[in-house]
NUPA-802314 format. One record per residue (C-alpha): z, y, x; residue in three letters. Coordinates in steps of 0.05 Angstrom, whole numbers, plus 5000, padded with zeros to 4 digits. Example, Ala and Ser with C-alpha at 12.3 -4.5 7.8 and 13.67 -1.06 7.14 Angstrom:
2
<node z="5156" y="4910" x="5246" r="ALA"/>
<node z="5143" y="4979" x="5273" r="SER"/>
This chain:
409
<node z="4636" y="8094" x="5215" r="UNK"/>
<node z="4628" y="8019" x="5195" r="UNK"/>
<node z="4657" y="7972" x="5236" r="UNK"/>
<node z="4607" y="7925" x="5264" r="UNK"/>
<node z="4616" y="7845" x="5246" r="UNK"/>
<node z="4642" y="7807" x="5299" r="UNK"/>
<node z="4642" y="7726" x="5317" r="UNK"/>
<node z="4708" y="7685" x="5316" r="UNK"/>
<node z="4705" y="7710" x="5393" r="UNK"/>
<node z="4712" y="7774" x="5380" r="UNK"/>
<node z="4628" y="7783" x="5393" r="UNK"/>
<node z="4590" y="7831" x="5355" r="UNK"/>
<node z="4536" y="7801" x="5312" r="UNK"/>
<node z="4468" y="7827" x="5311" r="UNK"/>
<node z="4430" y="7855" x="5243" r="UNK"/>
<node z="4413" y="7792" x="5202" r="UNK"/>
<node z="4467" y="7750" x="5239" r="UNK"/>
<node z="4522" y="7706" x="5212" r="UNK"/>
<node z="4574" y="7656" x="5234" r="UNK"/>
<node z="4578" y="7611" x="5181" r="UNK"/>
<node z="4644" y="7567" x="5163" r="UNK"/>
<node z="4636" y="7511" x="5207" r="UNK"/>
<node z="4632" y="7552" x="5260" r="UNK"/>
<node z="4553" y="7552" x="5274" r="UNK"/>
<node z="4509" y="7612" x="5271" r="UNK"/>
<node z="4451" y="7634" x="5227" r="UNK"/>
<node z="4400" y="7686" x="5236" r="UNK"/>
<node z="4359" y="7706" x="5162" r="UNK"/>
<node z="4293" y="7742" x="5150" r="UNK"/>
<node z="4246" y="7760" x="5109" r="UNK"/>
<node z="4175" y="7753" x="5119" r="UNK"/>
<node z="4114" y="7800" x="5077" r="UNK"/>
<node z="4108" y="7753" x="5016" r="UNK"/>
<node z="4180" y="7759" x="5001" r="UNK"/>
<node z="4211" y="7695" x="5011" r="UNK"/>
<node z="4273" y="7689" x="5052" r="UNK"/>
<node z="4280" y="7647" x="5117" r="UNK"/>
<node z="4325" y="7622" x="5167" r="UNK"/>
<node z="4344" y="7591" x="5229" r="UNK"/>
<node z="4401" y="7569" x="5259" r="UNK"/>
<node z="4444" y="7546" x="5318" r="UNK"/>
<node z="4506" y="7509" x="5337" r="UNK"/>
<node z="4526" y="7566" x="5392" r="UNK"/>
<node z="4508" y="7638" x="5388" r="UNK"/>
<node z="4464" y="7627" x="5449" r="UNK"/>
<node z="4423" y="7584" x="5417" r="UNK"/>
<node z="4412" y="7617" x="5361" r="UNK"/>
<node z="4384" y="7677" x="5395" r="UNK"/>
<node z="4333" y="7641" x="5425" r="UNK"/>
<node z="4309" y="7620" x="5368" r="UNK"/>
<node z="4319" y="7691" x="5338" r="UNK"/>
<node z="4278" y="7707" x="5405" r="UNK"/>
<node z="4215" y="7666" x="5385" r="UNK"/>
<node z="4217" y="7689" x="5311" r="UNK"/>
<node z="4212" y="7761" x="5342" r="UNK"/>
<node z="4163" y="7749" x="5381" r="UNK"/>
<node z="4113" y="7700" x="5341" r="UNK"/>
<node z="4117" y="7774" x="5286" r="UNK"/>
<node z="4103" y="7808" x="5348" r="UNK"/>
<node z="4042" y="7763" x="5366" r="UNK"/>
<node z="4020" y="7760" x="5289" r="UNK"/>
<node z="4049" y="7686" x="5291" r="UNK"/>
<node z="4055" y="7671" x="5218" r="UNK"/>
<node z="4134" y="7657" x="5208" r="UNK"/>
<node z="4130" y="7623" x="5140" r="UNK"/>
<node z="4093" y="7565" x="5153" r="UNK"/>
<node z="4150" y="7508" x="5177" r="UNK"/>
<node z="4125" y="7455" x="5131" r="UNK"/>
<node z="4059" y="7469" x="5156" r="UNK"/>
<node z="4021" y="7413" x="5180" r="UNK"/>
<node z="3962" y="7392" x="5225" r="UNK"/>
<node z="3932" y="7350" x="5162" r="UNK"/>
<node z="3948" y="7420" x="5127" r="UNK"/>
<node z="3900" y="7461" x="5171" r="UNK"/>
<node z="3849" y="7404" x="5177" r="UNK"/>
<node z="3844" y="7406" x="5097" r="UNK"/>
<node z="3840" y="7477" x="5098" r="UNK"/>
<node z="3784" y="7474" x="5153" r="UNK"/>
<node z="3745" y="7419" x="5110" r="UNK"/>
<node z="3741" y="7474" x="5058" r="UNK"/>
<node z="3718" y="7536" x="5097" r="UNK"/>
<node z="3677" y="7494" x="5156" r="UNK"/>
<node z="3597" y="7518" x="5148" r="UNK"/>
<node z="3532" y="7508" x="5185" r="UNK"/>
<node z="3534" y="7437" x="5198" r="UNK"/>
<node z="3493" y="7387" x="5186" r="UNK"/>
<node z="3520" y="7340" x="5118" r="UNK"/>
<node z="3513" y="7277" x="5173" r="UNK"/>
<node z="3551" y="7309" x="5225" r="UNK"/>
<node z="3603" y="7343" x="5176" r="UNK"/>
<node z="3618" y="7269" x="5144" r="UNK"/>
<node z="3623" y="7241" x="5206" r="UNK"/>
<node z="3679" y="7288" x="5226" r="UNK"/>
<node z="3722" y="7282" x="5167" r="UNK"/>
<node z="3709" y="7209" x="5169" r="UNK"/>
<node z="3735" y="7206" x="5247" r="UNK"/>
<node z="3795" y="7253" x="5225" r="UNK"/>
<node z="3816" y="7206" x="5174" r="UNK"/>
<node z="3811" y="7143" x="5207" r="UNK"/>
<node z="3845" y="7165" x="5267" r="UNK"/>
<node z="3888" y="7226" x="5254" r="UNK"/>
<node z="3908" y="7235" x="5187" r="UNK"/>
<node z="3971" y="7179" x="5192" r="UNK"/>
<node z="3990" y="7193" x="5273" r="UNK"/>
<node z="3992" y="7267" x="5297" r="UNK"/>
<node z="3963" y="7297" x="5222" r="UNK"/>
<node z="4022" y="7291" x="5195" r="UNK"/>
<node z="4065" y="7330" x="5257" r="UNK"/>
<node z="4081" y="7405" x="5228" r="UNK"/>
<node z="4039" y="7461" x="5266" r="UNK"/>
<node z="4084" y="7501" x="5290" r="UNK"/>
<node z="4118" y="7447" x="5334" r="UNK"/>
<node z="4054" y="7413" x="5354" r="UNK"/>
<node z="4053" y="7414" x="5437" r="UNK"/>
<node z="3998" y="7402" x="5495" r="UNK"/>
<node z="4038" y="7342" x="5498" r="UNK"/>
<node z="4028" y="7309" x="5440" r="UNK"/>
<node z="3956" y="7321" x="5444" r="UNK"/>
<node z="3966" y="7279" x="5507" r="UNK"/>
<node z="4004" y="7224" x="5481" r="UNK"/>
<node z="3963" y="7220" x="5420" r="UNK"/>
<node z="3899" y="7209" x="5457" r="UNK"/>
<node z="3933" y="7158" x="5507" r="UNK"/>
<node z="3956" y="7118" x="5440" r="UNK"/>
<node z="3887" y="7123" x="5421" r="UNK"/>
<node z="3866" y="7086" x="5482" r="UNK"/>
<node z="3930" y="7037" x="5496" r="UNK"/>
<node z="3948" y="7016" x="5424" r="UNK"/>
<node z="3880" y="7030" x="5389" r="UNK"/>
<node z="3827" y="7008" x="5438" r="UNK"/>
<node z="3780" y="7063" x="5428" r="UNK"/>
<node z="3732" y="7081" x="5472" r="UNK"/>
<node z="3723" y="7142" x="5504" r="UNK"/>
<node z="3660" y="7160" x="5467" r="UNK"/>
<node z="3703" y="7156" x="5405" r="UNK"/>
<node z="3753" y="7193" x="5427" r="UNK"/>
<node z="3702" y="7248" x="5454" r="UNK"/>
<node z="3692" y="7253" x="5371" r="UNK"/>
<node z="3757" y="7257" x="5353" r="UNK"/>
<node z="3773" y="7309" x="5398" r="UNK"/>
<node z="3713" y="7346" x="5380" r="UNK"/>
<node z="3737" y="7357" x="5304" r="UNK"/>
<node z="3814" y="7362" x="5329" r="UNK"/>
<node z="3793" y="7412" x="5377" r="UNK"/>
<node z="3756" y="7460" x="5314" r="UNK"/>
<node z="3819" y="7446" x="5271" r="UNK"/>
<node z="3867" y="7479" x="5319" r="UNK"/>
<node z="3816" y="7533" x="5333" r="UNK"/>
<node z="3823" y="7552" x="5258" r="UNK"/>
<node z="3901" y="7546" x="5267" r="UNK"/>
<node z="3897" y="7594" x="5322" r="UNK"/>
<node z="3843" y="7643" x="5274" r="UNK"/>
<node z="3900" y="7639" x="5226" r="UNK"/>
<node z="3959" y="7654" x="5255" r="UNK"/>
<node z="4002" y="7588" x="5272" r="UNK"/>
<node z="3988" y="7593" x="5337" r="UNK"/>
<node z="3977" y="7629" x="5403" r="UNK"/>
<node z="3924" y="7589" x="5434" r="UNK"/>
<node z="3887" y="7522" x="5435" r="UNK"/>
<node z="3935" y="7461" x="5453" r="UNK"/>
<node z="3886" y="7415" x="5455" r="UNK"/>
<node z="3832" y="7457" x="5515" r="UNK"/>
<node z="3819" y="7409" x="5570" r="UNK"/>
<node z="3852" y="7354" x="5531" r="UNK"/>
<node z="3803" y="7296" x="5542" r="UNK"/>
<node z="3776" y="7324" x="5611" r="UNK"/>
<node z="3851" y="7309" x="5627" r="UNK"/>
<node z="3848" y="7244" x="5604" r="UNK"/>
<node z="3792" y="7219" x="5629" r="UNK"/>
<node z="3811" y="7248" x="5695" r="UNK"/>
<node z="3877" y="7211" x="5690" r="UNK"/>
<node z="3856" y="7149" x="5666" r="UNK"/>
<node z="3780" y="7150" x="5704" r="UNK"/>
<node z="3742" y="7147" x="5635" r="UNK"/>
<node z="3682" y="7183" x="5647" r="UNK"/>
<node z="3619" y="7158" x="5606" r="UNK"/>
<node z="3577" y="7112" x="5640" r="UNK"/>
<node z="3510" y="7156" x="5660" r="UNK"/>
<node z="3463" y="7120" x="5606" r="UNK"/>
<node z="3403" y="7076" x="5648" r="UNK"/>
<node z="3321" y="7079" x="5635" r="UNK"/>
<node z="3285" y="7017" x="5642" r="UNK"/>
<node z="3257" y="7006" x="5700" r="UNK"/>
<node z="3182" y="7008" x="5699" r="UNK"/>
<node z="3178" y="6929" x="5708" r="UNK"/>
<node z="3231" y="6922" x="5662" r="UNK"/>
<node z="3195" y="6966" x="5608" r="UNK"/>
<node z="3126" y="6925" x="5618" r="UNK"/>
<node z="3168" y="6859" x="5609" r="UNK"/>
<node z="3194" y="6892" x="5542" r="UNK"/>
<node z="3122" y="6921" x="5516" r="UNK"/>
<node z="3091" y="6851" x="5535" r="UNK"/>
<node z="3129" y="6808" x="5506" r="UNK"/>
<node z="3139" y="6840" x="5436" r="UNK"/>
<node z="3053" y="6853" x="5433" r="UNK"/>
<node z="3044" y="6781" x="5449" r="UNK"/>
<node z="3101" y="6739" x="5412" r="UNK"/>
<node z="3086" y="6725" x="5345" r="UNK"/>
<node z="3165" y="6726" x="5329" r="UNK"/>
<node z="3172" y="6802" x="5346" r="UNK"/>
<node z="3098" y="6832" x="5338" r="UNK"/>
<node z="3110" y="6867" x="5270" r="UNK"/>
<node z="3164" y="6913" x="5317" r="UNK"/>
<node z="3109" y="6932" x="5377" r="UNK"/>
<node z="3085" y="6989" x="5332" r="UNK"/>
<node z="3150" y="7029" x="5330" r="UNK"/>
<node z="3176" y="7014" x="5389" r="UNK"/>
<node z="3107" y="7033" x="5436" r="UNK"/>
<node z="3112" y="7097" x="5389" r="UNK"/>
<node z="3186" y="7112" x="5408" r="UNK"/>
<node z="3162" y="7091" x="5489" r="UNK"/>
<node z="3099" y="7136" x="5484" r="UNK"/>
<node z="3130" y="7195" x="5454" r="UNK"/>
<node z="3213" y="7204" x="5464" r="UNK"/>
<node z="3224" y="7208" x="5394" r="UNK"/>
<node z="3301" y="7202" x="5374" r="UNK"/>
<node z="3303" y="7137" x="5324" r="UNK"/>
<node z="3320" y="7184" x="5259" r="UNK"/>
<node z="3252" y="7223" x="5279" r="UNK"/>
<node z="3212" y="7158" x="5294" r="UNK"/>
<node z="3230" y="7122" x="5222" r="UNK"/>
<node z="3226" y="7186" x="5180" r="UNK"/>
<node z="3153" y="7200" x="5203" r="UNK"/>
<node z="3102" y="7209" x="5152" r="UNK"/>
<node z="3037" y="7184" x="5153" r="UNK"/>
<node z="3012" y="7270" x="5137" r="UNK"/>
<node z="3059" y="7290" x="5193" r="UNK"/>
<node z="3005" y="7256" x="5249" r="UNK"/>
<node z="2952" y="7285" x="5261" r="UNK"/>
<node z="2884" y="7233" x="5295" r="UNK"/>
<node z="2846" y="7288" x="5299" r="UNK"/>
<node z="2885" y="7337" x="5341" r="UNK"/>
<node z="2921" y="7271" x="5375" r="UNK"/>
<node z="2984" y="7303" x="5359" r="UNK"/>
<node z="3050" y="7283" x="5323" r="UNK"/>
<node z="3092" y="7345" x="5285" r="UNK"/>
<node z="3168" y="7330" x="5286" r="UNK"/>
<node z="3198" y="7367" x="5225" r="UNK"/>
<node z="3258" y="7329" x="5199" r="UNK"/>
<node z="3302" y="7272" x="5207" r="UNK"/>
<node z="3316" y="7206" x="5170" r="UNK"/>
<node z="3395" y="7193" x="5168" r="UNK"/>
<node z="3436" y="7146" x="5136" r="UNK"/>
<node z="3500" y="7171" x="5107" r="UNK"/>
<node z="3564" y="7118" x="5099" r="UNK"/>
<node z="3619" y="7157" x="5052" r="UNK"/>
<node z="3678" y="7129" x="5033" r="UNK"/>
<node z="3664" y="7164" x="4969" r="UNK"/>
<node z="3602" y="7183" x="4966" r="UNK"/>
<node z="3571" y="7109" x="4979" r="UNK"/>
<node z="3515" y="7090" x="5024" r="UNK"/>
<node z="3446" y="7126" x="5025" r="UNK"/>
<node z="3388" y="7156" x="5063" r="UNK"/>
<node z="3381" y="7228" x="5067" r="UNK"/>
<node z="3331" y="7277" x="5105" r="UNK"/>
<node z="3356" y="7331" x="5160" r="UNK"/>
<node z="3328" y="7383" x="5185" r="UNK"/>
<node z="3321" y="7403" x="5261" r="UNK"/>
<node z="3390" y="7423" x="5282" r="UNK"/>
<node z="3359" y="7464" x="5335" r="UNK"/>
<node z="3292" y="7502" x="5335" r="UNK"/>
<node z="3269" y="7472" x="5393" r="UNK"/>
<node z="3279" y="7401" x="5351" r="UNK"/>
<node z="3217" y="7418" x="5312" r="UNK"/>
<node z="3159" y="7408" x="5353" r="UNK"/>
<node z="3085" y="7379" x="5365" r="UNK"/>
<node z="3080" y="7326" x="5404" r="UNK"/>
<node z="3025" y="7298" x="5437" r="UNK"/>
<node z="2992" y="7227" x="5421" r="UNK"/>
<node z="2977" y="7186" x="5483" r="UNK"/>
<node z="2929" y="7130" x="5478" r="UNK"/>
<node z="2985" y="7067" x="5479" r="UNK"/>
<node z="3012" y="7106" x="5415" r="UNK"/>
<node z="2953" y="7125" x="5374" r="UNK"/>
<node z="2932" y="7045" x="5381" r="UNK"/>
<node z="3007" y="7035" x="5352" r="UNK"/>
<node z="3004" y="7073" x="5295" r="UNK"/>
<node z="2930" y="7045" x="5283" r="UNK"/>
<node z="2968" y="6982" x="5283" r="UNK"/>
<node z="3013" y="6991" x="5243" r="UNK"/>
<node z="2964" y="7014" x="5191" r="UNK"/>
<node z="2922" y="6950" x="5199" r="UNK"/>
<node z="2990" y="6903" x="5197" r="UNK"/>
<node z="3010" y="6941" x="5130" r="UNK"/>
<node z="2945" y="6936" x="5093" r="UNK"/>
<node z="2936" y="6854" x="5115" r="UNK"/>
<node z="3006" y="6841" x="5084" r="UNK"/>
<node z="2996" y="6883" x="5034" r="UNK"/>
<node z="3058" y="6929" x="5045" r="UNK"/>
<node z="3061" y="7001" x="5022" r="UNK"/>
<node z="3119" y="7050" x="5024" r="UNK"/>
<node z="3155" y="7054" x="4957" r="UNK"/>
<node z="3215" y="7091" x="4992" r="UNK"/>
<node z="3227" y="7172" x="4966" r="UNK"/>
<node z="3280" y="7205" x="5003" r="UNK"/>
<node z="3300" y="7273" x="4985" r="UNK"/>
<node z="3227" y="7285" x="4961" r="UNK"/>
<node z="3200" y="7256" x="5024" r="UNK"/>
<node z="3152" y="7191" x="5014" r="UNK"/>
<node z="3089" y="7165" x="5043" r="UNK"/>
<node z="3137" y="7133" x="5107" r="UNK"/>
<node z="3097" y="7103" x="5166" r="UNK"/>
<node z="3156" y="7055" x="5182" r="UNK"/>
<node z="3163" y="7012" x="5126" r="UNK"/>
<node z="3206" y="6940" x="5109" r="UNK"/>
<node z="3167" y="6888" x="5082" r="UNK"/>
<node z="3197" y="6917" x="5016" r="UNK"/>
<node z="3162" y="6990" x="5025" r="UNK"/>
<node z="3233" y="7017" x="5041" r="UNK"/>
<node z="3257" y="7059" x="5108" r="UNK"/>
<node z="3274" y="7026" x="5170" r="UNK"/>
<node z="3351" y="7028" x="5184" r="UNK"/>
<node z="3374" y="7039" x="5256" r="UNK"/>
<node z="3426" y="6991" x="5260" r="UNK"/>
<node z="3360" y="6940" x="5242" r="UNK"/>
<node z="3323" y="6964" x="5301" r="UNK"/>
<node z="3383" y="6963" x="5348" r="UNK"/>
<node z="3395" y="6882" x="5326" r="UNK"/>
<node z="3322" y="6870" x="5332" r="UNK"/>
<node z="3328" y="6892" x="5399" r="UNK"/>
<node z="3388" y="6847" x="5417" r="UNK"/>
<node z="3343" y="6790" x="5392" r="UNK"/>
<node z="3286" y="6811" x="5431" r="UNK"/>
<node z="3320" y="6816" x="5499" r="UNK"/>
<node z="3358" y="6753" x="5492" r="UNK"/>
<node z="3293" y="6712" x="5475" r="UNK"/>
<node z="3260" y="6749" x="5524" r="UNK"/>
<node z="3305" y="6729" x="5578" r="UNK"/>
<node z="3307" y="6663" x="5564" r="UNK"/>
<node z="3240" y="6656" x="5558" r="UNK"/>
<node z="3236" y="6681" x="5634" r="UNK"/>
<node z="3293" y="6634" x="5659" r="UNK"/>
<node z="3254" y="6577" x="5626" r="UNK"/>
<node z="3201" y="6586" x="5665" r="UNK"/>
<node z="3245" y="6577" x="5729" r="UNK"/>
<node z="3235" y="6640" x="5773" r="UNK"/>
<node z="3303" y="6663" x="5788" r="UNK"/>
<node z="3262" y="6730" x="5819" r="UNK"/>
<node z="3227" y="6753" x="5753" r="UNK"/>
<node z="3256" y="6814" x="5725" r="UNK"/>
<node z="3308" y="6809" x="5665" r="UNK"/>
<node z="3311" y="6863" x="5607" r="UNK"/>
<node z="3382" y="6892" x="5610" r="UNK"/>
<node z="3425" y="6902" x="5549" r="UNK"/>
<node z="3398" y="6977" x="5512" r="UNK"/>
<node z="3388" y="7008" x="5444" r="UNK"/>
<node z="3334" y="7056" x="5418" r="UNK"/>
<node z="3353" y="7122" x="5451" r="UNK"/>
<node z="3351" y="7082" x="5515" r="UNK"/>
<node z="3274" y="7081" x="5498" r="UNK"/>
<node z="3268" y="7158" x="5486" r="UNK"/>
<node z="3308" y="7166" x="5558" r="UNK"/>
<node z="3260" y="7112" x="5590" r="UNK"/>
<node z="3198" y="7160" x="5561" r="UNK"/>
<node z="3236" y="7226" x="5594" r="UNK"/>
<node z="3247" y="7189" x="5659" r="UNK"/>
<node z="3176" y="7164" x="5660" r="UNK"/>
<node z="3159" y="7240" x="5648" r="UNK"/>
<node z="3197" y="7257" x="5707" r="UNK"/>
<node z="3176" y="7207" x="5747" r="UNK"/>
<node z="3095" y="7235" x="5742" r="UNK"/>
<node z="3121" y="7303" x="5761" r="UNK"/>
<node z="3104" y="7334" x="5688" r="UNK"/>
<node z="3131" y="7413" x="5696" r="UNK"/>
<node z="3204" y="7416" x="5671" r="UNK"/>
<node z="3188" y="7462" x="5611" r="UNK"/>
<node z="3138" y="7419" x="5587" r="UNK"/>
<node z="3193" y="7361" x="5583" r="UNK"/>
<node z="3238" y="7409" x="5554" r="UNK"/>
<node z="3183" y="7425" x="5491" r="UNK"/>
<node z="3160" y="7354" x="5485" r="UNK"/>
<node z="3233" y="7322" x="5478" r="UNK"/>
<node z="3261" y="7384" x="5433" r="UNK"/>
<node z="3317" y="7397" x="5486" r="UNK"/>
<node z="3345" y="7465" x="5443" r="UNK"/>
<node z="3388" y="7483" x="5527" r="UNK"/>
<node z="3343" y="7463" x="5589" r="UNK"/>
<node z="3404" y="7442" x="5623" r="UNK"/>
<node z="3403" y="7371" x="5589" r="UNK"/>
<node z="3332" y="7364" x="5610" r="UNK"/>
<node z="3354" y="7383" x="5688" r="UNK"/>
<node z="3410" y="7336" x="5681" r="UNK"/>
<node z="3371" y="7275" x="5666" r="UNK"/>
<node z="3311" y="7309" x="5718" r="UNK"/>
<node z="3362" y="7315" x="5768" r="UNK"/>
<node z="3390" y="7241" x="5762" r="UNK"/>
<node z="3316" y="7211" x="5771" r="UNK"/>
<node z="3291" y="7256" x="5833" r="UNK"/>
<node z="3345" y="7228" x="5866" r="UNK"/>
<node z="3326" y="7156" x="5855" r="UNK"/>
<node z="3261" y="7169" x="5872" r="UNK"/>
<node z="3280" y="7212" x="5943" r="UNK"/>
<node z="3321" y="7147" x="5958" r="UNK"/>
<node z="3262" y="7090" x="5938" r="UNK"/>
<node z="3217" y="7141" x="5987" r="UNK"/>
<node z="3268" y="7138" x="6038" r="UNK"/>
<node z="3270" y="7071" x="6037" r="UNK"/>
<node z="3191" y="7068" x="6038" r="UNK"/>
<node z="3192" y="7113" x="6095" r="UNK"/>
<node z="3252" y="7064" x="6132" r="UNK"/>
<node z="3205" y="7004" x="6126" r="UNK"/>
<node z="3145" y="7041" x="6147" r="UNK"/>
<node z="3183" y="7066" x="6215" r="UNK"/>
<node z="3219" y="6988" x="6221" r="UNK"/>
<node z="3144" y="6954" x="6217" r="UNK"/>
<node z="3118" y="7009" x="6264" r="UNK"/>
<node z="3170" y="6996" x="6312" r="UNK"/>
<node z="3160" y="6920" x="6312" r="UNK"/>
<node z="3079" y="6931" x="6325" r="UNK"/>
């Protein structure tokens, strides 16, 4: 019978161990490709629980070959097999990955990476990088994916990153600010001033459109001139206009598809937009402006530069800034302290003004759902759920005054 290998302490060593010279330990394996690996330990102890979590991770199907391994690793690999996403979207991830990730946690290896890393990593993201939690909501959104496919793979058990943000917002009380409608005064003020200011009136047209029908701003300045319809009083919503910024790839304009079903739809012209786009037609021929813009075969482009080329978001969002500030001064100049302001707000802040507005005139749920292209009802319920309850508390307080005036008769 051999005799079994023993330790300098008389201990029998295990299949696979060894006590090397200076006295530390070593435990070798090989894993299904061949290629010889090892850990090791300054005290037998140790080294059999690390022996212990080699075991198990080939018990778990825990690949045991991938030490050098890192997060920017699995994040290249998941660049390579991630499908079904729009090219915007998909750009915008890697982009987000890159800036943020690649040189901080990216570079960490795998197999080491903790829930508390994740955690640190997003609270140096906040303390030392400024971010806002928006961005962050991002970043964890492609970090998030890139562990999943770690976990698909092999490297690890489970997520690390699940409830990640929730934590930190909890922790740090970060929660998105609930985005505002204008008010109903506060929308006339807008609609009022840019019809009757000679300044702004060239940007009434798009932005009564966006008002009057909840169009997202991609939809509202890649719609055709063939995709409305006078006759019918109805507007199809087919595609997207998007503007790609790639490090690599440059800048340009592209055209996307409805991510969703639901995202294509007919919508219905009221009369505030059908004067609009009548408008618009009138302002173009008087100038002499026609489109000369051709993205990914589309042409023909209601919204149109003084150039014939597509409108850029970004160029409506500073066109508002400039509208509310003259606005607003315009109102203080005139010396009643009580007039309304126009508060600070961007484009989609006119598509949520136009589902509020909805809401407000009791229009059925479902037909809110179809007109804004909510794909999951639940978004549509959210924002329905946020205005009934500013309009039970304004009829409260119509119903307080009425009992207070009753009381003092």
């Amino acid at each position: 019978m051999t005799e079994r290998r023993k330790d300098s302490k008389g201990r029998v060593l295990k299949e696979n161990e060894t006590q090397r010279p200076d006295g530390t330990y070593s435990y070798r394996w090989r894993t299904t490709d061949g290629k010889r690996h090892a850990v090791y330990g300054r005290t037998l102890e140790e080294l059999r629980q690390k022996e212990q979590a080699v075991l198990k991770d080939k018990s778990d199907g825990i690949r045991t070959n991938a030490q050098k391994v890192t997060l920017n690793d699995i994040f290249d690999m998941w660049v390579q097999l991630k499908k079904g996403l729009k090219e915007n979207t998909f750009q915008n991830y890697i982009y987000m990955y890159e800036q943020f990730a690649r040189d901080d946690i990216g570079q960490l290896k795998i197999t080491t990476l903790k829930r508390s890393d994740i955690r640190r990593y997003y609270n140096r993201l906040v303390d030392e990088r400024g971010l806002k939690i928006a961005t962050i909501d991002n970043i964890h959104t492609v970090l998030h994916q890139v562990i999943d496919l770690a976990v698909e793979d092999g490297y690890l058990r489970n997520n690390i990153s699940d409830n990640a943000l929730k934590e930190l917002k909890q922790a740090r009380n970060l929660f998105t600010e609930k985005r505002k409608a204008l008010t109903v005064k506060e929308q006339n003020l807008f609609m009022d001033y840019i019809k009757s200011n000679p300044m702004y009136q060239h940007w009434y047209p798009i932005f009564a459109l966006m008002l009057g029908t909840g169009l997202r701003v991609g939809e509202a300045t890649g719609l055709r001139w063939e995709d409305v319809d006078f006759e019918n009083n109805t507007i199809s919503v087919n595609h997207t206009l998007v503007y790609f910024n790639h490090s690599k790839g440059g800048c340009y304009f592209g055209i996307n598809t409805p991510k969703t079903r639901a995202g294509e739809r007919t919508v219905p012209i009221i009369g505030s937009v059908k004067e609009a786009l009548l408008q618009e037609k009138k302002n173009q021929s008087l100038a002499g402006i026609k489109c000369n813009a051709r993205v990914d075969g589309f042409t023909d482009f209601i919204f149109v530069n003084r150039f014939g080329n597509v409108q850029h978001q970004g160029t409506l969002n500073k066109a508002l800034r400039r509208i509310i500030r003259d606005c607003n001064d315009e109102v203080l100049e005139n010396g009643n302290t009580n007039d309304v302001l126009l508060p600070k707000f961007s484009c989609h802040t006119l598509r949520h003004t136009f589902t509020t507005r909805l809401c407000e005139s009791g229009i059925n749920i479902k037909v809110i759902q179809s007109v804004l292209g909510h794909a999951d009802i639940s978004t549509t319920l959210d924002i329905y759920a946020d205005v009934t309850k500013d309009l039970k508390k304004a009829e409260m307080q119509t119903f307080e005054d009425f009992m207070n005036r009753k009381n003092k008769a």
